[in-house]
N, C-alpha and C positions, 0 to 999 in steps of 0.2 A: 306226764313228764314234769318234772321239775324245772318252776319260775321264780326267777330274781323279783321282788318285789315291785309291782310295776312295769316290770317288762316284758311284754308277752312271749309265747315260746317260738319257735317259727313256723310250726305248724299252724299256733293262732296270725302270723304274721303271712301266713301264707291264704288265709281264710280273708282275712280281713281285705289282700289285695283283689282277690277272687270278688269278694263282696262288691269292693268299690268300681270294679269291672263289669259286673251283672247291671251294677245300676247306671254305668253309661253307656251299655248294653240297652235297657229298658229306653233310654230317652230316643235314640238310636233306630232302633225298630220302632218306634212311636212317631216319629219325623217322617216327613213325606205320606207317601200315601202306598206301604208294601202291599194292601189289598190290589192296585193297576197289577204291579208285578206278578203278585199271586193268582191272578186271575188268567195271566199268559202262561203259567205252567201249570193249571188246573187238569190236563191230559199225564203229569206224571204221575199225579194221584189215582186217576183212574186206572192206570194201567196197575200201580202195585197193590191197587184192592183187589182187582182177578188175580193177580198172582195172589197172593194172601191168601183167595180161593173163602174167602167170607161165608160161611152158613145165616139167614137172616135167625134173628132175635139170640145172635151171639153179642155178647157184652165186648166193644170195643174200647179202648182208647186212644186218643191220639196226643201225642205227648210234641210240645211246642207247636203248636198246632195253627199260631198264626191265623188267617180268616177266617180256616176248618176248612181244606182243601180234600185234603184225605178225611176228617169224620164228616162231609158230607156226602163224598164218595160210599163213605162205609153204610151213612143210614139210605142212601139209596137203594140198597143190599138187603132194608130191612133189618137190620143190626140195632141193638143199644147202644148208645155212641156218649161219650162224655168226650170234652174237648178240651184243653188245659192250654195255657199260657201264661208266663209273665209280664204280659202285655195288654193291659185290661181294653186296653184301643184296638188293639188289633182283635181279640175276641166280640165286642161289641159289631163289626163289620161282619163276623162269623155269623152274630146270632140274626143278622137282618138276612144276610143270603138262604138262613135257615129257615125263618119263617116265610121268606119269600117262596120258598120250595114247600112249605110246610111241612118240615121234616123237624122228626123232635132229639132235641139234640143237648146235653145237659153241657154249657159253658161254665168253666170253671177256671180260676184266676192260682198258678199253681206254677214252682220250680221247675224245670225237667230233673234238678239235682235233687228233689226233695218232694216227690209227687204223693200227693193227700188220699193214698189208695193202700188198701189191706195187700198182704202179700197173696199173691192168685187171684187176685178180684178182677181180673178180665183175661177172656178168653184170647184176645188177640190185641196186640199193641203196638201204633202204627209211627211214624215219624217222616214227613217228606221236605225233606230241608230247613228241618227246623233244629232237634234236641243236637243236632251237628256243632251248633253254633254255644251252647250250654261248655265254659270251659274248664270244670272239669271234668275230661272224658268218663275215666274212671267213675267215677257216683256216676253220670250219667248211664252207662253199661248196668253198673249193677241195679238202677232203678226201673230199669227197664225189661232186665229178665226178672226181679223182684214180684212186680206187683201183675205178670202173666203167669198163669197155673199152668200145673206141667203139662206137659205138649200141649199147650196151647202154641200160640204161632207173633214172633215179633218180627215183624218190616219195613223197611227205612230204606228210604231216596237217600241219596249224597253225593252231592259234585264232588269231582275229579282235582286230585292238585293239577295233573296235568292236563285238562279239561280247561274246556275258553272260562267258563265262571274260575277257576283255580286262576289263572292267569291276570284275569281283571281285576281279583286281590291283589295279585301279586303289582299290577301296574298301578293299583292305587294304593298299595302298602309303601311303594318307593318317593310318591309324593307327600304321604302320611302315613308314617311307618306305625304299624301295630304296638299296640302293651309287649313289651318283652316279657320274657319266659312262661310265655301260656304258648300252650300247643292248637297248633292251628285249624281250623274247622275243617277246612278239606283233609285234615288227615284219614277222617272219616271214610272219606272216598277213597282210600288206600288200601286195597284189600288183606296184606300183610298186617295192618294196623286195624281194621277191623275183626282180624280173626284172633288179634292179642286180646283186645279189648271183650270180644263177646265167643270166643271158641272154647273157652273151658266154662262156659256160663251154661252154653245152648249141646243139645245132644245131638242135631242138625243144623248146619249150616251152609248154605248159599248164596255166593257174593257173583251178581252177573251184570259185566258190563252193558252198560245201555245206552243213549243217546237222546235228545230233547234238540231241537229245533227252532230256536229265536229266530222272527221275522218281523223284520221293520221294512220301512219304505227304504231307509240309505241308511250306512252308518252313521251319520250325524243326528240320526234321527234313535238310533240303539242309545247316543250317550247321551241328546237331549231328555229321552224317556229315565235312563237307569238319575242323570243327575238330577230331576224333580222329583223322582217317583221312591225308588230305592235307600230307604233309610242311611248304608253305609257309605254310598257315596256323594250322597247328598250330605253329610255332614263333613265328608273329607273336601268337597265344596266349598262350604261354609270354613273349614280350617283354614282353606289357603286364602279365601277370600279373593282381593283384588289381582293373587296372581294363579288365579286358577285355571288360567288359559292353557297354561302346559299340560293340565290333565285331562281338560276336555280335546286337547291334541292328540294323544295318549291314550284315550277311550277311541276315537274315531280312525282312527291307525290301529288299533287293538280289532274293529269290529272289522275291518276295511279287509285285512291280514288275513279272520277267519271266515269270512265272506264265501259263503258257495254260489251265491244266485249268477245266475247267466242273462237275467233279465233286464239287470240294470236295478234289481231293490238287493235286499240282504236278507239270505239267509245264514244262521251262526249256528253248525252242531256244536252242542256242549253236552259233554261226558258226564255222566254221575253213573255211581252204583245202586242198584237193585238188592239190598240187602232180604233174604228169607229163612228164620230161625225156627228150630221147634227147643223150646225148652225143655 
């Protein structure tokens, strides 16, 4: 497309917003400590590497991969596993849980929009609440049927917009509202909008609702955890600073609301999709 000397096209202005979103995205996920978190939904992993139905010394990847919940799920399996992130902090935490397990597992520091793999170079490609977060969907989708050989198999966790994780954006987007015009990560968890996104990609596809289980002592104890620990709202913390009382209100009425226990602690189901593709 043709540019005015100097000023970029809006495709490039649309790049360029993207870019500077990734990288306060990067500091973001880097704050706090997401391995606490990652380590409470370490059973979502497990569960979509049997679905996946994993053969060992199949070449895996796992795209945004965060600790490596899912690639250490998969080298469990006996699997080749490479593990990618844009978050070199959060793969470092990956590679200790790995050696801890002694599980060999190649970390590698990598876009989900722009992933450092030949086309077909794994046999299965995994994502459990991570490449969700990568905004834009689009490149994401086609990087992900791209670099799986045909019928091979890709799989992916994704909270629910209408799931308690949808919601607690949604109650910390109203105290700190999101970058405009980027499409939102739970959209992912929409199963209309994952079958735009990846149904003329894949030549099987299966979207199944599921369920995950947060449990704390009390809710004040779900918003003490997510505001230390949870990079995004630990930093919507730090935005409000001295008047962040109304969001920790807001979290604790939030967890209070979706509270099932009978006991006197909390438990929170929160919705995500089961995403299972054959290319």
């Amino acid at each position: 497309m043709w540019e005015a000397p100097g000023i970029p096209s809006v495709e490039r202005m649309t790049e360029l917003v993207l870019d500077g979103l990734k990288a306060k995205q990067q500091k973001t996920w880097a704050s706090g400590d997401y391995g606490a978190v990652a380590a409470l939904i370490q059973p979502i992993a497990e569960e979509l590497v049997q679905a996946a139905d994993l053969s060992a010394g199949s070449r895996v990847l796992d795209v945004a991969a965060g600790t490596g919940n899912a690639a250490i799920a998969a080298a469990r399996c006996g699997c080749r596993v490479v593990a990618t992130d844009y978050v070199p902090e959060l793969l470092d935490r990956g590679r200790e849980r790995a050696a801890a397990e002694h599980l060999a597992i190649d970390f590698k520091v990598a876009d989900a929009e722009n992933l450092p793999c030949d086309d077909g170079e794994h046999d299965a490609v995994l994502s459990v609440v991570g490449a969700m977060f990568a905004p834009d969907q689009e490149k994401v989708a086609a990087e992900l049927v791209r670099v799986c050989r045909p019928g091979g198999t890709i799989a992916m966790a994704n909270w629910t917009p209408d799931g308690f994780i949808g919601e607690m954006f949604r109650t910390v987007g109203r105290r700190v509202p999101p970058p405009p015009g980027v499409r939102g990560p739970v959209e992912w968890g929409n199963e209309a909008r994952v079958r735009e996104l990846l149904g003329g990609r894949v030549r099987e596809l299966q979207v199944i609702p599921k369920t995950f289980v947060f449990r704390f002592t009390s809710p004040e104890h779900f918003a003490d955890y997510f505001r230390e620990h949870y990079g995004p709202t630990l930093k919507a913390f730090e935005a409000l600073g001295a008047d962040s009382k109304p969001l920790y209100d807001d979290l604790v009425e939030l967890a209070a609301r979706h509270n099932t226990a009978g006991d006197g602690t909390c438990k929170i189901p929160s919705a995500y999709l089961q995403v299972l593709a054959v290319r």
